[in-house]
N, CA, C and O atoms as a GROMACS GRO file, in nm:
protein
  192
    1UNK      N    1  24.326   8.961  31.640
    1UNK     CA    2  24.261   8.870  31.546
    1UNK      C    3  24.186   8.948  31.437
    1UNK      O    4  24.167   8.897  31.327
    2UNK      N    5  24.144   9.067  31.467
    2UNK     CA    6  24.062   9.170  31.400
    2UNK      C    7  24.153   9.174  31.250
    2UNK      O    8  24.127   9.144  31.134
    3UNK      N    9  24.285   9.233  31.329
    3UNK     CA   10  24.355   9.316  31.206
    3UNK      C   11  24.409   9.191  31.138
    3UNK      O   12  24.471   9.204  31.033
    4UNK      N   13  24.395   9.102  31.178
    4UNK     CA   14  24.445   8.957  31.118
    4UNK      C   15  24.312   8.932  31.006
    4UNK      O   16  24.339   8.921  30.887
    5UNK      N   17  24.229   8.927  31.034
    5UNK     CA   18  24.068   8.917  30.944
    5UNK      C   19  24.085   8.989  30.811
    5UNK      O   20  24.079   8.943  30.697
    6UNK      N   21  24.113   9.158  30.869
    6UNK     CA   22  24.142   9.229  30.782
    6UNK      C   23  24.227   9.258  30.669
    6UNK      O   24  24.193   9.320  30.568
    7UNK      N   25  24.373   9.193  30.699
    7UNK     CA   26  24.459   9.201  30.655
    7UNK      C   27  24.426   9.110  30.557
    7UNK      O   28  24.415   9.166  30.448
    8UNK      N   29  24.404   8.988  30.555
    8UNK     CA   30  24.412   8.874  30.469
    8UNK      C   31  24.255   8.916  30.384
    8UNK      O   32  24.256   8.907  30.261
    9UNK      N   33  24.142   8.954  30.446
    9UNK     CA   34  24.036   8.954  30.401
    9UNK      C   35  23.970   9.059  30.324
    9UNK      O   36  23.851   9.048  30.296
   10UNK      N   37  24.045   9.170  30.283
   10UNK     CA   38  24.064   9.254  30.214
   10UNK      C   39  24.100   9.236  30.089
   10UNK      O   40  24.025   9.223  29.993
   11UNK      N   41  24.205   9.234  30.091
   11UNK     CA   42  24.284   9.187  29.977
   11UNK      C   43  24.235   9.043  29.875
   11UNK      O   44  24.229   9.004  29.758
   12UNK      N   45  24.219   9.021  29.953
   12UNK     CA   46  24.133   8.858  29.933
   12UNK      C   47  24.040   8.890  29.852
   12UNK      O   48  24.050   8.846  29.738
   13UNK      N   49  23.925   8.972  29.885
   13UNK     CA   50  23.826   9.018  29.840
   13UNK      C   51  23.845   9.067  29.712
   13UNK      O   52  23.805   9.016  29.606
   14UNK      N   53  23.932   9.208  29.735
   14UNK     CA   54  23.986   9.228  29.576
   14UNK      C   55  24.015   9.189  29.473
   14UNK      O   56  24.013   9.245  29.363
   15UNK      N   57  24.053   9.059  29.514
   15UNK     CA   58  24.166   8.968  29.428
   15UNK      C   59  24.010   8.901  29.346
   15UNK      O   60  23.976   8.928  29.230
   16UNK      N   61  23.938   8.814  29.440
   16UNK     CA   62  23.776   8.749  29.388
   16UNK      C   63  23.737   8.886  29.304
   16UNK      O   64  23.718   8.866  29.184
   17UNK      N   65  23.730   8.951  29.325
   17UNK     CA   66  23.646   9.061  29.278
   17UNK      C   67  23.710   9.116  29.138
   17UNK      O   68  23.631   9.156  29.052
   18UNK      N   69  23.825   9.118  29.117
   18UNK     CA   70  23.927   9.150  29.023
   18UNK      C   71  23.885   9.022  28.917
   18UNK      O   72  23.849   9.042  28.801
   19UNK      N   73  23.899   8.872  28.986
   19UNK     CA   74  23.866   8.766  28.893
   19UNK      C   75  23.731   8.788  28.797
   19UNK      O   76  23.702   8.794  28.678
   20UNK      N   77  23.675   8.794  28.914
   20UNK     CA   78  23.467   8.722  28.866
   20UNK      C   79  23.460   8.837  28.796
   20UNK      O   80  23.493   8.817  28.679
   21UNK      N   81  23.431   8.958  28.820
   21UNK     CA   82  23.392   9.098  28.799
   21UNK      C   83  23.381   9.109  28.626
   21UNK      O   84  23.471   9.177  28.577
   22UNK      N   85  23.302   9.063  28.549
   22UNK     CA   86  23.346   9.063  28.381
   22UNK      C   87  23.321   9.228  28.376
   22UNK      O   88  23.256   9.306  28.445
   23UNK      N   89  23.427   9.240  28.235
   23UNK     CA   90  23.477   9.406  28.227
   23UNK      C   91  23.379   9.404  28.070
   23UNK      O   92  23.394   9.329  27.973
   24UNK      N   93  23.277   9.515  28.091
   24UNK     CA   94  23.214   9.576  27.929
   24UNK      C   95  23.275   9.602  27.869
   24UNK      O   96  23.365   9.686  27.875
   25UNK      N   97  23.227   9.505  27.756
   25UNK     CA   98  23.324   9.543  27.597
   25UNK      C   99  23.245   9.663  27.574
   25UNK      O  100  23.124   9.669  27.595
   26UNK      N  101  23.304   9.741  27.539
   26UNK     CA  102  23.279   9.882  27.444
   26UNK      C  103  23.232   9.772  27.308
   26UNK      O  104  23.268   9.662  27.265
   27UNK      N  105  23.100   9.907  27.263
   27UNK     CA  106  23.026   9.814  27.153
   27UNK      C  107  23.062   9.851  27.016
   27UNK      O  108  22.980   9.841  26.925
   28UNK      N  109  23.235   9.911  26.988
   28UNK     CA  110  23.273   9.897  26.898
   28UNK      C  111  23.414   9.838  26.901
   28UNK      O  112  23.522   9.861  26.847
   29UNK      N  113  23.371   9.761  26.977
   29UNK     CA  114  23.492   9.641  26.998
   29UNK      C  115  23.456   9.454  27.056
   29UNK      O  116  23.512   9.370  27.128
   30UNK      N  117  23.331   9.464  26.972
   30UNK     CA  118  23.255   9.319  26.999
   30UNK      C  119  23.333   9.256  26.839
   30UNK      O  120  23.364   9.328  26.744
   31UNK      N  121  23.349   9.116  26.847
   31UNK     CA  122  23.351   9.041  26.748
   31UNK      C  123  23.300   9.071  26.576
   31UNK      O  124  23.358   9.045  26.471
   32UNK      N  125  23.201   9.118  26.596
   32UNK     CA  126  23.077   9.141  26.501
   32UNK      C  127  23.084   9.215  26.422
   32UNK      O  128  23.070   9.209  26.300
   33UNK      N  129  23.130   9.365  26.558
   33UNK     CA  130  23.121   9.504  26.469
   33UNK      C  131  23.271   9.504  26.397
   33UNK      O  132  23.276   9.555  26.285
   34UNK      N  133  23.412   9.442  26.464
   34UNK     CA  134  23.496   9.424  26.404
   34UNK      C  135  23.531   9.359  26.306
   34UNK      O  136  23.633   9.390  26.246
   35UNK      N  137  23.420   9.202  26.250
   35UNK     CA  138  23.411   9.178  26.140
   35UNK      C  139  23.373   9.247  26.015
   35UNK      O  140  23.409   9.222  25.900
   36UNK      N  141  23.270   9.369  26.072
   36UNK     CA  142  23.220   9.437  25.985
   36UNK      C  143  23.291   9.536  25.942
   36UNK      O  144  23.260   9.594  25.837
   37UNK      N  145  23.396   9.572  26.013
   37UNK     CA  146  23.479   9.709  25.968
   37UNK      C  147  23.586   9.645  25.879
   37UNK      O  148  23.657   9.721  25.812
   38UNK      N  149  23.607   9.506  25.869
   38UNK     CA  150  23.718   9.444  25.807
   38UNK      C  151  23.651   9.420  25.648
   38UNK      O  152  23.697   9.422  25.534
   39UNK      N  153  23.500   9.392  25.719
   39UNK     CA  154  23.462   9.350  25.541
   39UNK      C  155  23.383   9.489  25.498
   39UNK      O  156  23.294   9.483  25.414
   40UNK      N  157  23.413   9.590  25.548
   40UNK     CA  158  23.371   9.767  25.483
   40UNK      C  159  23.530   9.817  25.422
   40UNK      O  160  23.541   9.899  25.331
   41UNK      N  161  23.668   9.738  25.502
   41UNK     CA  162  23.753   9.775  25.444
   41UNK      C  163  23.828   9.717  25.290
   41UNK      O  164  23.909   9.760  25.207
   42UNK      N  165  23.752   9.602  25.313
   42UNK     CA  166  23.815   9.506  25.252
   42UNK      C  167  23.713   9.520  25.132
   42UNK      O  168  23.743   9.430  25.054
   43UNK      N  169  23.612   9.588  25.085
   43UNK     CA  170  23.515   9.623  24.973
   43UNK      C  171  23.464   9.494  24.940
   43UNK      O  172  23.489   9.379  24.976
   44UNK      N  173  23.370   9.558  24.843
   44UNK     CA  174  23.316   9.388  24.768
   44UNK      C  175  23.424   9.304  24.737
   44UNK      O  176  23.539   9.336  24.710
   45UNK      N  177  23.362   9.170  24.743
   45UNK     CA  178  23.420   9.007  24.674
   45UNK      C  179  23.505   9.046  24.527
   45UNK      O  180  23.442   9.111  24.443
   46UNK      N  181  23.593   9.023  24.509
   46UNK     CA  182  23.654   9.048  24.380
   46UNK      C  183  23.579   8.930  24.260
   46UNK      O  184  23.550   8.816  24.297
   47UNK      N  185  23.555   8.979  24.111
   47UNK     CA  186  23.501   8.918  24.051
   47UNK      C  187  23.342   8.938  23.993
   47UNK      O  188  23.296   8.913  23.882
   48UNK      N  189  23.272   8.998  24.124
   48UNK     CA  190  23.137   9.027  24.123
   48UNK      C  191  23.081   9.169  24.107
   48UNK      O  192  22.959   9.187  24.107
   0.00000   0.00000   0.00000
C-alpha cells in the first residue's frame, strides 16, 4: 500500500506543484519595461 501512496503521490505532487508554483518574470521582460523599449525604438511622435 506504501509503494502504492508513493507511486501515485509523488508525481501527483509534482504535477500541483508544476501548476500553482508562479514562475518570476525577469524584470526586463514585464509588460511595462517592454512597452518602453518599443516606444525608445520607435522615437518621438511624428509631427512634434
Amino acid at each position: 500500500m506504501l509503494g502504492f501512496v508513493l507511486a501515485v503521490g509523488i508525481p501527483l505532487g509534482v504535477l500541483v506543484g508544476a501548476i500553482f508554483w508562479p514562475e518570476r518574470v525577469p524584470k526586463d521582460r514585464t509588460v511595462d519595461v517592454i512597452r518602453q523599449r518599443i516606444a525608445d525604438e520607435d522615437g518621438p511622435p511624428a509631427g512634434t
